[in-house]
Each structure stands twice: as C-alpha cells, then as structure tokens.
C-alpha positions in Angstrom: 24.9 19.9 -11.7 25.6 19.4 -8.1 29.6 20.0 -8.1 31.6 19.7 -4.7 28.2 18.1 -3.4 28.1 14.6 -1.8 25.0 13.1 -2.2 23.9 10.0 -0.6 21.2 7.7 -2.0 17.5 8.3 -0.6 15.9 5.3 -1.5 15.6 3.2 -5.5 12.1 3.2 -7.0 11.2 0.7 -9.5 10.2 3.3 -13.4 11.0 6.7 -14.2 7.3 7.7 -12.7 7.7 7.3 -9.1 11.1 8.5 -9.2 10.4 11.9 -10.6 7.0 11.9 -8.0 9.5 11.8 -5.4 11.8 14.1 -6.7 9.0 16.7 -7.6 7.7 16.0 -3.6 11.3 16.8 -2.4 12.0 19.8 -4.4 8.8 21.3 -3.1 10.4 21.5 0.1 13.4 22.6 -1.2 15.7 19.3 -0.9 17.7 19.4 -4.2 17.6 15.5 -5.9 19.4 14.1 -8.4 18.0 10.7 -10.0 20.3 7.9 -11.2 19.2 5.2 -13.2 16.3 4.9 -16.0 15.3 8.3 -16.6 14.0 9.5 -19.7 14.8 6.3 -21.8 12.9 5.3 -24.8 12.6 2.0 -23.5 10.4 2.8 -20.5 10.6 -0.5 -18.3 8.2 -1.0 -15.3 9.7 -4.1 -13.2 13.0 -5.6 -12.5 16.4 -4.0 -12.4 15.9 -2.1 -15.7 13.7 -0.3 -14.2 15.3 0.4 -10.9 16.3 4.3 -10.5 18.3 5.6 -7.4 17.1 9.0 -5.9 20.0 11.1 -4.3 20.1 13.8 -2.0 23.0 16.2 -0.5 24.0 14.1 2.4 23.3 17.2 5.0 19.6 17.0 3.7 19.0 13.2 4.1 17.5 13.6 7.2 15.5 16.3 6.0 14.3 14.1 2.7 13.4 10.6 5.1 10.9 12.8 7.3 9.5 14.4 4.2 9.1 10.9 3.0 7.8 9.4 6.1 5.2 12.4 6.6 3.8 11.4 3.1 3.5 7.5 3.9 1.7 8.6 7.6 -0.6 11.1 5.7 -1.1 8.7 2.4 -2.4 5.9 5.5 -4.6 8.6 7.5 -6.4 9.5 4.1 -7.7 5.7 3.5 -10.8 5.4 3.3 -12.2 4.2 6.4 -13.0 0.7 6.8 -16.6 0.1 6.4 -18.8 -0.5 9.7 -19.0 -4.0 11.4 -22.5 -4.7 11.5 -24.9 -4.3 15.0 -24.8 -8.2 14.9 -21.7 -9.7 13.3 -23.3 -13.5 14.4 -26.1 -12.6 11.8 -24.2 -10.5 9.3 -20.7 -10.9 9.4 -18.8 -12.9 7.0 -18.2 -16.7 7.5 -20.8 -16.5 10.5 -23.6 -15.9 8.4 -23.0 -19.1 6.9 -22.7 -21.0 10.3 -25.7 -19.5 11.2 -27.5 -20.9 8.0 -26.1 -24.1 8.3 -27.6 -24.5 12.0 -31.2 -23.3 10.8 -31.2 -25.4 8.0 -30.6 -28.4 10.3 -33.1 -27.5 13.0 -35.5 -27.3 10.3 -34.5 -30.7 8.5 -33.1 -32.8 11.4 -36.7 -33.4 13.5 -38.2 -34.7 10.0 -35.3 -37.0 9.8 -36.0 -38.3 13.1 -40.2 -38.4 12.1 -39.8 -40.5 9.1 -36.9 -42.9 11.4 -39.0 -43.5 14.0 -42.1 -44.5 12.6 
C-alpha cells in the first residue's frame, strides 16, 4: 500500500472504532494512515491487548498528525459544556455547606430548650 514509505507509529487505540475515527480525522487533512492491529475482525474486542490497534503515519508527516491530534483534544475540551454557575451565596447553597449550615440552625433552635428543661 505504502511501498518505500517508513511509517512510524502515531499512537495505539484500544477497538477498531477509535482507530478508524482517527484515521478518517487524519486523512481529512491529507496525512495518509495505515492501521495495524484489530481491524475488521469478526471477533470485535473492546478492552485489553486484543483490542489494541497501532495507527501509523509516514514518518515526515508525524509532526503533522500529533498537532492534528492535539488541535482535536484542545477543541474537544473548549466545546464542554460549561460548568454550571456557583451560586450568589455558596454558604447557603453550595454543596456540603448547606448542610453545616442546617446542622448549626437546627442546634440554635434545639440547644436553648435543652438548657430550659436542665435548668429548672
């Protein structure tokens, strides 16, 4: 397929899926790939080392293929969802402090009729 090409390996993804994601990706921007591993088998394993498949490139394009693979992790990141608002007032609202403050109301209301039915 590639012959007189040296390729060097890109990265291993664990399934067939990922591997042919990344080689789809690459080709896009024109970075030839050649995949090594399980492709294509009946057997279509997800984890472990039977499922492990090597992605090659030409070794003058593996420079080329990292940033194309390092531009899609950045971008993947930057389209998260954003991380939903803190509250105006975390002491009230916010997590485990809602609890604390609970907790402390709870025991100003209880703890001066402890002290009314002690001291009498």
């Amino acid at each position: 397929m590639y012959a007189g090409v040296r390729m060097a390996r890109l990265t291993t993804v664990g399934g067939s899926f990922a591997a042919h994601v990344i080689a789809a990706r690459l080709g896009a921007e024109g970075i030839r790939v050649k995949l090594r591993g399980a492709i294509d088998s009946p057997y279509q394993f997800t984890v472990g080392d039977m499922s492990r498949v090597e992605v090659f490139v030409p070794e003058d394009e593996l420079d080329d293929a990292k940033l194309v693979l390092l531009v899609d992790e950045v971008d993947f990141v930057l389209d998260l969802p954003p991380q939903r608002d803190a509250p105006s007032d975390p002491l009230l609202w916010g997590g485990r402090a809602r609890w604390v403050v609970l907790v402390a109301i709870v025991l100003l209301g209880v703890f001066p009729l402890v002290e009314l039915a002690f001291s009498g």
